[in-house]
N, C-alpha and C positions, 0 to 999 in steps of 0.2 A: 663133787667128785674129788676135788680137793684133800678136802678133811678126809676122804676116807682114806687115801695115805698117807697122808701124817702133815702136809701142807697149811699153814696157817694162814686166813684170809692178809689179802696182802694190803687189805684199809678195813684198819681198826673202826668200831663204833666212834670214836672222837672224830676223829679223822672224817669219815663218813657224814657225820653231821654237821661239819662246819663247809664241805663240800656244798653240800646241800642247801645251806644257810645262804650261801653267796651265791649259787649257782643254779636254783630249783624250785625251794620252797624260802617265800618269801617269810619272815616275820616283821613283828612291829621296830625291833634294832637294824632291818635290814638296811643298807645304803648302797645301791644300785652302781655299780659302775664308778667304785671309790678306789679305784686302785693306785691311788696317789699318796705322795705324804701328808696332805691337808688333810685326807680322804672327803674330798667334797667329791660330792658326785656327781656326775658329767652324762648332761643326755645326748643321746645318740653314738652312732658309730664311732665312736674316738678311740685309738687304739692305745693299749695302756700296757709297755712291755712290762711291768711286774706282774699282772696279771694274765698275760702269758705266758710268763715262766713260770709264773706259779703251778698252772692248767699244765704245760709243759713236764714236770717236773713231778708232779703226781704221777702223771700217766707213765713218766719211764718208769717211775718204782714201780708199779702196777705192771707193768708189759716186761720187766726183769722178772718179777717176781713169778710170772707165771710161764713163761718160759724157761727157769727153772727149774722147776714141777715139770714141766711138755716131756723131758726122756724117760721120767718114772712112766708118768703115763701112755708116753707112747712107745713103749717099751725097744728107744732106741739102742742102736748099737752101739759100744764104748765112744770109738771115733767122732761119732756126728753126736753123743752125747756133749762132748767134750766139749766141740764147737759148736752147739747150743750152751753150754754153761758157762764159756768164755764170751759168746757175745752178750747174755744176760748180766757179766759183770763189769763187761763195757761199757753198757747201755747204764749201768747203776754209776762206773765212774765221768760219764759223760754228762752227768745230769746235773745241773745246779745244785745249789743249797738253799732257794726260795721255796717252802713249802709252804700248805696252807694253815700248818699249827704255827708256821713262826711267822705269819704272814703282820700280823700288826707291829710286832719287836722290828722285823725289815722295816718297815712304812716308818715308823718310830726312826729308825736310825737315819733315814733319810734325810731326817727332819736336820738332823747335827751338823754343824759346821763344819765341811774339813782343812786342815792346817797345810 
């Protein structure tokens, strides 16, 4: 429904797939629950804030991006257009810069000493 207004999916195939890779479909590079700078991986319940802001931080781009879209589609009125398209860029400047494409470079920088 999207695409047929002119809307571009708001997670690209890259994107998409690396979701998946950490979060769905396991492969043989997968490391379960590495969301640390060592990235050792950690069983059980252990709670790991970069990998919740990562999950975090997708999903607002995802929930901006299609809210949005929501006034084309719902053929709102100017007014509540507006403030639909002002919280969608709220929600965009609200949201971290931990995402899942630059999720190793974070992890990586973690690693560095700071002064």
């Amino acid at each position: 429904m999207l695409e047929a207004i002119g809307v571009p999916a708001a997670v690209d195939k890259d994107i998409y797939s690396e979701l998946s890779k950490v979060g769905v479909h396991a492969t043989p590079e997968t490391r379960p629950q590495s969301f640390n700078p060592a990235r050792i991986p950690i069983i059980g319940g252990i709670f790991q804030p970069i990998g919740a802001l990562t999950v975090v931080n997708e999903l607002a781009f995802v929930v901006a991006c299609v809210a949005a879209a929501s006034p084309r589609l719902l053929e709102l009125k100017q007014e509540h257009s507006n403030a639909v398209l002002a919280s969608a860029l709220n929600l965009l400047h609200s949201a971290g810069g931990v995402g899942i494409m630059g999720l190793s470079e974070t992890l990586e920088n973690l690693k560095k000493p700071t002064n």
